[in-house]
C-alpha positions in Angstrom: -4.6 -14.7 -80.6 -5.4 -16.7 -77.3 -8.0 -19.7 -78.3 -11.4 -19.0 -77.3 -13.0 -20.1 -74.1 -16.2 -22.2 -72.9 -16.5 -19.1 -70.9 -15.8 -16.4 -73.5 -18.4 -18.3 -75.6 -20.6 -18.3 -72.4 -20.1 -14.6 -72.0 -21.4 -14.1 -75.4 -24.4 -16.1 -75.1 -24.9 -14.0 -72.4 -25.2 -10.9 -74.3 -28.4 -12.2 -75.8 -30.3 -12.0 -72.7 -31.2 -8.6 -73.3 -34.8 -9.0 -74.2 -34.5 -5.9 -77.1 -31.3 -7.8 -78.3 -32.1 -10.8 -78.7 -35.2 -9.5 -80.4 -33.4 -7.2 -82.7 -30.5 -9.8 -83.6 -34.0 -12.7 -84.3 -35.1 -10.3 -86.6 -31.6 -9.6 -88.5 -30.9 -13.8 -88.9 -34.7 -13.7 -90.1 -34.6 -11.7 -93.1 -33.5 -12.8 -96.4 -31.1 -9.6 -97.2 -29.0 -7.3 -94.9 -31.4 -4.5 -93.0 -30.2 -1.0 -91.7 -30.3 0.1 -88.5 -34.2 2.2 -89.9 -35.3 -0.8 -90.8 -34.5 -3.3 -87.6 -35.6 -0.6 -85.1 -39.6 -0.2 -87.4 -39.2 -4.1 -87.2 -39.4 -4.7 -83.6 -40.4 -1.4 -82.4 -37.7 0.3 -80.8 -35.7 4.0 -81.4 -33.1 4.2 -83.9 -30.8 5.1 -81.6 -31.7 1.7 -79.5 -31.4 -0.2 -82.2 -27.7 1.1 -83.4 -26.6 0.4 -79.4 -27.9 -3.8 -79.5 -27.0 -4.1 -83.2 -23.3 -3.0 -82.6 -22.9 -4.6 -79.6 -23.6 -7.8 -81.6 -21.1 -6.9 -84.0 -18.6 -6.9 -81.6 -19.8 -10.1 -80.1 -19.1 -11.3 -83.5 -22.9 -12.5 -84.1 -23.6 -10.1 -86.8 -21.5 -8.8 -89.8 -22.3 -5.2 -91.5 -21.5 -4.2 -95.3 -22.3 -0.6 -96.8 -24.9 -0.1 -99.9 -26.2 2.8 -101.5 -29.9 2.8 -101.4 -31.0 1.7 -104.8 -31.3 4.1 -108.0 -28.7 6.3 -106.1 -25.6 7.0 -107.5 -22.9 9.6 -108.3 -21.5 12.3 -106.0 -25.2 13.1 -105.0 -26.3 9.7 -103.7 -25.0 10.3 -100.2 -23.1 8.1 -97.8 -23.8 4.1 -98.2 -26.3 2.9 -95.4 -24.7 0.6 -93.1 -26.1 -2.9 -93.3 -26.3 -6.0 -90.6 -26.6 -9.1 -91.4 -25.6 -12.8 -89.6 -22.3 -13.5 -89.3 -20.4 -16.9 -90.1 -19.9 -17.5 -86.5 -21.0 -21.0 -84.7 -21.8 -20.2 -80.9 -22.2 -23.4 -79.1 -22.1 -24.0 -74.8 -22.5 -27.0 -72.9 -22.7 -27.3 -69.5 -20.4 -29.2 -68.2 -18.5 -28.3 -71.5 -18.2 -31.0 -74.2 -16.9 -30.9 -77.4 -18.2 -33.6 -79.5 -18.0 -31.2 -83.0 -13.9 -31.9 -82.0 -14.9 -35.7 -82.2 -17.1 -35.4 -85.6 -13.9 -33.8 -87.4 -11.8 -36.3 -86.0 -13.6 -38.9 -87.2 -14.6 -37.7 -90.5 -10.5 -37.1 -91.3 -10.3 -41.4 -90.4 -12.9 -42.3 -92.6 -11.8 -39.6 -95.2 -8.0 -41.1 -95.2 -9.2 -44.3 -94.8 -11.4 -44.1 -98.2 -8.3 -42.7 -99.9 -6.0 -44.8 -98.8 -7.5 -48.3 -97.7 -5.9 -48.4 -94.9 -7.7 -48.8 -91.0 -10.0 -46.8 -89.9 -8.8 -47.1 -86.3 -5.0 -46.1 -86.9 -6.4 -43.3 -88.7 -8.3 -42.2 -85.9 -5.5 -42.5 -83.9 -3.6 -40.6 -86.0 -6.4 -38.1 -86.5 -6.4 -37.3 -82.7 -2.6 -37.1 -82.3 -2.7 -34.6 -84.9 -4.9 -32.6 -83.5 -3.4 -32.7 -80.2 -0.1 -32.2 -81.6 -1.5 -28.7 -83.3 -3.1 -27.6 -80.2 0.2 -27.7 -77.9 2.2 -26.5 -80.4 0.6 -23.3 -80.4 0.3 -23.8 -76.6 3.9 -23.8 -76.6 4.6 -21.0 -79.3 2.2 -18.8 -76.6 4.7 -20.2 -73.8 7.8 -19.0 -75.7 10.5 -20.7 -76.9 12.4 -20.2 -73.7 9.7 -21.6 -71.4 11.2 -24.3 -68.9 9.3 -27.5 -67.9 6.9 -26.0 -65.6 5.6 -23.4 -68.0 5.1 -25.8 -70.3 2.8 -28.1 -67.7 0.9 -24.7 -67.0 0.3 -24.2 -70.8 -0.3 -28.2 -71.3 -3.3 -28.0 -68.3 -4.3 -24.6 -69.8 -4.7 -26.2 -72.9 -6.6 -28.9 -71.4 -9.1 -26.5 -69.4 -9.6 -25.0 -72.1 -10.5 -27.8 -74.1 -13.5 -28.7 -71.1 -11.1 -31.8 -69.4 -11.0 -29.6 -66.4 -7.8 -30.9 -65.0 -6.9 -30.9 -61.7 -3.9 -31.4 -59.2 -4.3 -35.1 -57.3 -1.3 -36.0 -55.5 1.0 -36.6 -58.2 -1.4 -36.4 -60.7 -3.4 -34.7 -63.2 -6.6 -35.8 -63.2 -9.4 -34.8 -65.9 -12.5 -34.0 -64.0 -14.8 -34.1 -67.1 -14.7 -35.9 -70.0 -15.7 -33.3 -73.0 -16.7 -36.3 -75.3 -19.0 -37.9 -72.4 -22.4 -39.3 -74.2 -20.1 -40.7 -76.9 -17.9 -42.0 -74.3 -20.8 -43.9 -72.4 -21.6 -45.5 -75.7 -18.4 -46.7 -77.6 -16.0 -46.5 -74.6 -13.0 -48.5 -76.5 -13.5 -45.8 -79.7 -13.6 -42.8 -77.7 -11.3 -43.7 -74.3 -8.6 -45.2 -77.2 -9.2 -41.1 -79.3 -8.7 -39.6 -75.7 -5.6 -40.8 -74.8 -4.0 -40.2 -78.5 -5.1 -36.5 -78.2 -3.6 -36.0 -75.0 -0.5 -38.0 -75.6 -0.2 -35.7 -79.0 -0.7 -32.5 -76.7 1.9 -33.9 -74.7 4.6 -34.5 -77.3 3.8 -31.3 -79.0 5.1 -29.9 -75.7 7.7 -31.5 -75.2 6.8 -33.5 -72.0 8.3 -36.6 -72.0 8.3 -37.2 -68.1 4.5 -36.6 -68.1 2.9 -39.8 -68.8 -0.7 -40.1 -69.9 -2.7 -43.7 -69.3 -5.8 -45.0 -69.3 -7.5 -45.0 -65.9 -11.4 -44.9 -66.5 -13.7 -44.1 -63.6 -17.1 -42.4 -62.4 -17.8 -38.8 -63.3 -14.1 -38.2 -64.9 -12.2 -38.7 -68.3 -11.1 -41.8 -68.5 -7.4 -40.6 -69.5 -5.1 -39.8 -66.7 -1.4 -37.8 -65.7 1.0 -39.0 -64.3 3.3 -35.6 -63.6 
């Protein structure tokens, strides 16, 4: 399964600007048990057959979950089919604009102190080592998607991919790649060293991962970019 977009999560967050939507899915996330499709369309005054439309579109959306239940004191052959039930799903929807990702940097950095208790050892190596990983995780699936045949210029498409996808929105400069956006910006601003030193160890384990030894990521800091750059 291809990872998950800013913009599929945009187009998602999209589908609640349907006033009778969002209304109906408020009311779902509101209530303290699963409610039918009866139930939702009483709730905020719409037709049953209204309601069943916006509540399965949200379904699919993956912002509700359903389950079946009998009505209860009805059992036995005679009870009649289970009544479908909605309910909230486990799903997190979050969009920036410009995208960041600074629930990526809260993992991170929660693995380093987490190693770090357990072992004693520095918190900064295991950052580093934190953001390698996770680098190294996202290009190796990059390059399982690429195939195990893919030569050296599919696997700079899928490394870029990987990093557009990400919110780095890289982009061809001469010879280089440059990151147009830094997706851990505020942060960034704040504890520069931390963050730029994270940035760089992400990208170089995306890199390796992908078996690009030729492409050679550095620190270059500047205005309104990440402060890692490609050499390619």
């Amino acid at each position: 399964m291809h990872p998950e977009t800013p913009d599929d999560r945009l187009a998602v967050l999209a589908s609640l600007a349907e006033p009778g939507r969002r209304l109906l899915y408020s009311y779902v996330v509101s209530q303290a048990e699963p409610v039918s499709r009866q139930q939702a369309a009483e709730a905020v005054g719409v037709p049953r057959h209204v309601a069943k439309f916006h509540l399965d579109r949200l379904v699919t959306e993956g912002l509700l979950d359903t389950e079946y239940r009998r009505p209860p004191g009805r059992r036995g052959p005679g009870a009649g089919r289970p009544t479908k039930l909605y309910r909230r799903s486990g799903r997190e929807l979050a969009v920036s604009v410009p995208p960041r990702q600074y629930d990526l940097v809260g993992r991170l950095l929660a693995s380093a102190v987490s190693e770090t208790q357990r072992t004693g050892g520095s918190l900064a190596e295991n950052l580093s080592q934190a953001a390698r990983a996770a680098g190294s995780d996202l290009g190796s699936a990059a390059r399982r998607r690429a195939g195990p045949d893919a030569d050296r210029a599919l696997r700079l498409v899928a490394a870029a991919e990987v990093l557009r996808e990400q919110g780095y929105e890289p982009r061809v400069d001469g010879g280089d790649l440059t990151l147009a956006n830094c997706p851990f910006d505020a942060l960034a601003r704040d504890f520069t060293a931390l963050v730029c030193g994270m940035n760089l160890d992400f990208v170089d384990g995306l890199l390796a991962a992908l078996d690009l030894p030729d492409v050679t990521a550095r620190l270059d800091p500047g205005p309104g970019r990440c402060c890692v750059r490609l050499s390619t």
